[in-house]
C-alpha positions as CSV (number, residue, x, y, z in Angstrom):
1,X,-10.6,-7.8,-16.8
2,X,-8.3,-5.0,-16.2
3,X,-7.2,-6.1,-12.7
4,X,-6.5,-9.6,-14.4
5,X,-4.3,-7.8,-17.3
6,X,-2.1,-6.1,-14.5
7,X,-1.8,-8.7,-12.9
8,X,-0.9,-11.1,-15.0
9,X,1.2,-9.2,-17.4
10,X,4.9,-9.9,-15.8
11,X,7.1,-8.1,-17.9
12,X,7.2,-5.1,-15.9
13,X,8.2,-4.9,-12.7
14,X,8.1,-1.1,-12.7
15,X,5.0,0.7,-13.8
16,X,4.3,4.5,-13.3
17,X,2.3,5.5,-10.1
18,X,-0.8,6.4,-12.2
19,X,-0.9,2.7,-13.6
20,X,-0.6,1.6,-9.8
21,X,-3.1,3.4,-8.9
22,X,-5.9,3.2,-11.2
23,X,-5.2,-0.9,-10.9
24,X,-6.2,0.1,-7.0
25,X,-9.2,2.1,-8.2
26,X,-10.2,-1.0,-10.3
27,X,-9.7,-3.3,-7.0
28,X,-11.6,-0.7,-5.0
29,X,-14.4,-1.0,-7.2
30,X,-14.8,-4.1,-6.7
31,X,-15.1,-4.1,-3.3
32,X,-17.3,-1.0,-3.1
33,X,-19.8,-3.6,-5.2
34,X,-19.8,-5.3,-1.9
35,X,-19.3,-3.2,0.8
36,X,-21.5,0.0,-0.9
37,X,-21.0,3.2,0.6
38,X,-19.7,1.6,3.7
39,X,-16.0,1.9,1.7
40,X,-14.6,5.0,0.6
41,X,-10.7,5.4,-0.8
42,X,-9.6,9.3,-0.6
43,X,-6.7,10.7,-2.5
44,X,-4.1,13.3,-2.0
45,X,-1.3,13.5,-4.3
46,X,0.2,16.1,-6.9
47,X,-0.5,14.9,-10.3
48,X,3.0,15.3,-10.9
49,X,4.0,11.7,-9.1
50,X,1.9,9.8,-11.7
51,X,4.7,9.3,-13.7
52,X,7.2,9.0,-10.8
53,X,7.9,4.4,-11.4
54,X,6.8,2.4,-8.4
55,X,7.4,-1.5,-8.3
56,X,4.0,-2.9,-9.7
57,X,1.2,-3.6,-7.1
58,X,3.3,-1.6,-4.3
59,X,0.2,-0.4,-2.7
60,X,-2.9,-2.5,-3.4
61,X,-1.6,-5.0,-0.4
62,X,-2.1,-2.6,1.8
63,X,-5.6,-1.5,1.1
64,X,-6.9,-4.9,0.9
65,X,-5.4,-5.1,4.3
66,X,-7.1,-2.4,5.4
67,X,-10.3,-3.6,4.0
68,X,-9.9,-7.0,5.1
69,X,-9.3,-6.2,9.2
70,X,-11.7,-3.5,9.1
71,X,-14.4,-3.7,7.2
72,X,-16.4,-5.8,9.5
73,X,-15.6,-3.5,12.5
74,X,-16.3,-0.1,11.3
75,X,-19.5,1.5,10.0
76,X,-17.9,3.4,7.2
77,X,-14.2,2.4,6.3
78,X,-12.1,5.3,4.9
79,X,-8.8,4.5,3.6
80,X,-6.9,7.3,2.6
81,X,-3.8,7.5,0.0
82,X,-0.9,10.2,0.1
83,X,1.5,10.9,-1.6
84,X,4.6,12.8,-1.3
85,X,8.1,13.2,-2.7
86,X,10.3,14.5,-0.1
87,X,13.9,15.3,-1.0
88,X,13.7,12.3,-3.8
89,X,11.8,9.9,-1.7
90,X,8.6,8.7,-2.6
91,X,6.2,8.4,0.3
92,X,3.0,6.7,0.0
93,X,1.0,6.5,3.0
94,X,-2.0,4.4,3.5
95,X,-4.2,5.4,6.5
96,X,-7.4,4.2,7.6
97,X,-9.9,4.5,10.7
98,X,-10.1,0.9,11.2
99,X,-9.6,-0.4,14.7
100,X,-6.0,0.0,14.6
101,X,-3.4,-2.2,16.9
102,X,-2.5,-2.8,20.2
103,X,1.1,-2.2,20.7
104,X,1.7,-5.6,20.9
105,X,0.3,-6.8,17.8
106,X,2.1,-4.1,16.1
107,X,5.4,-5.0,17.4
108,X,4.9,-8.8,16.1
109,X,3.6,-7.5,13.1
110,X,7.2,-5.1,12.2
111,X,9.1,-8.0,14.1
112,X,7.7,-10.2,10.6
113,X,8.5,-7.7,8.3
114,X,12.0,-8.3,9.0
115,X,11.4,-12.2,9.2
116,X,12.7,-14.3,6.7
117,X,11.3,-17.6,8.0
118,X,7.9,-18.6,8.6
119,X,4.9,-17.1,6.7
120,X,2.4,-15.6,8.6
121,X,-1.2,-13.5,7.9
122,X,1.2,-10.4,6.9
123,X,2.4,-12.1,3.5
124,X,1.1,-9.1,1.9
125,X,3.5,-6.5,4.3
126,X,6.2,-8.6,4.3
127,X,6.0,-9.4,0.5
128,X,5.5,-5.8,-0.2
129,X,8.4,-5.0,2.2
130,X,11.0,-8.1,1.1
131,X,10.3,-6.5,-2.9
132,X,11.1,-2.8,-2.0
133,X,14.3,-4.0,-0.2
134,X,15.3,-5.8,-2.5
135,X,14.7,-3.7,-5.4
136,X,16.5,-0.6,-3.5
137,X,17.9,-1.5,-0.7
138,X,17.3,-1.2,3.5
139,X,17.4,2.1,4.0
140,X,13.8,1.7,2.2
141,X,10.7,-0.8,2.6
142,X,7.6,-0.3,5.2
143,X,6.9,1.1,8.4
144,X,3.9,0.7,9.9
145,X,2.3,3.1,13.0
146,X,-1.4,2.2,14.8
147,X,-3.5,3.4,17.7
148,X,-6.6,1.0,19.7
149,X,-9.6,2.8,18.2
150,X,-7.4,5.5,15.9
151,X,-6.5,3.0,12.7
152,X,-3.3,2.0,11.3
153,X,-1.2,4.3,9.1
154,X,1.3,2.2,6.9
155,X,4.4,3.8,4.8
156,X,6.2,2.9,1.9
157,X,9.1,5.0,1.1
158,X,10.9,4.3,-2.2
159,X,13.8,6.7,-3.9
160,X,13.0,8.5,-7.2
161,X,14.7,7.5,-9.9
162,X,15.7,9.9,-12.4
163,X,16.0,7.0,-15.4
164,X,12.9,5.8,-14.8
165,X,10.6,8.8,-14.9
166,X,7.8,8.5,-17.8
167,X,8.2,10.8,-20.4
């Protein structure tokens, strides 16, 4: 019910990071009722940045990515969160030790990012991506880094906004 609520409520486009993220927990839940033990989420952040705004489902894409070209590979799937502010950037980092990419898949994957054409499998990156651009500009968005048997590391990186910290 709550992951339905977030969802559907549309009147925000920016929520604080602790909203965000306990709409992740609630999807992670959820899958952990499937996948059991097999999925763990980790965190490492400062309480601090829970009341930094993020655009709403900002990092939920990129877990069930993780989840969804991983879980079937790996024995245990660890995704892990950080999350950093780093002379007024946000950077949220989502890491996991799925199978990761060959280079070439990664290059076709940032090569989409960019795309404004054709959808592909990456809607979720690129939408993700498209939304932080647009909402800030293109010095921000994602980046995206992966190793053959090492997992896939994606960033977002988003400027703090001094207006919109939660009181």
């Amino acid at each position: 019910a709550n992951l339905m609520r977030y969802k559907v409520n549309t009147e925000e486009a920016v929520v604080p990071l602790k909203t965000d993220i306990n709409y992740l927990k609630d999807y992670v839940a959820i899958q952990k009722m499937r996948f059991g033990h097999r999925l763990v989420l980790k965190e490492d952040y400062d309480p601090e940045v829970l009341a930094l705004l993020v655009p709403k489902l900002i990092i939920q894409p990129l877990v069930e990515n993780a989840i969804k070209h991983n879980i079937d590979i790996v024995e245990k799937l660890i995704i892990t969160l950080r999350i950093r502010v780093i002379y007024e950037v946000i950077h949220i980092e989502v890491s996991d030790n799925g199978k990761g990419l060959s280079p070439e898949a990664l290059e076709e994957i940032k090569n989409r990012l960019q795309d404004k054409g054709e959808l592909s499998k990456h809607n979720g990156l690129r939408n993700t991506h498209s939304i932080i651009q647009l909402l800030y500009g293109p010095a921000y968005g994602l980046d995206i880094a992966s190793k053959v048997g090492m997992g896939t590391k994606v960033w977002i990186t988003i400027p703090v906004k001094e207006e919109w910290l939660d009181d």
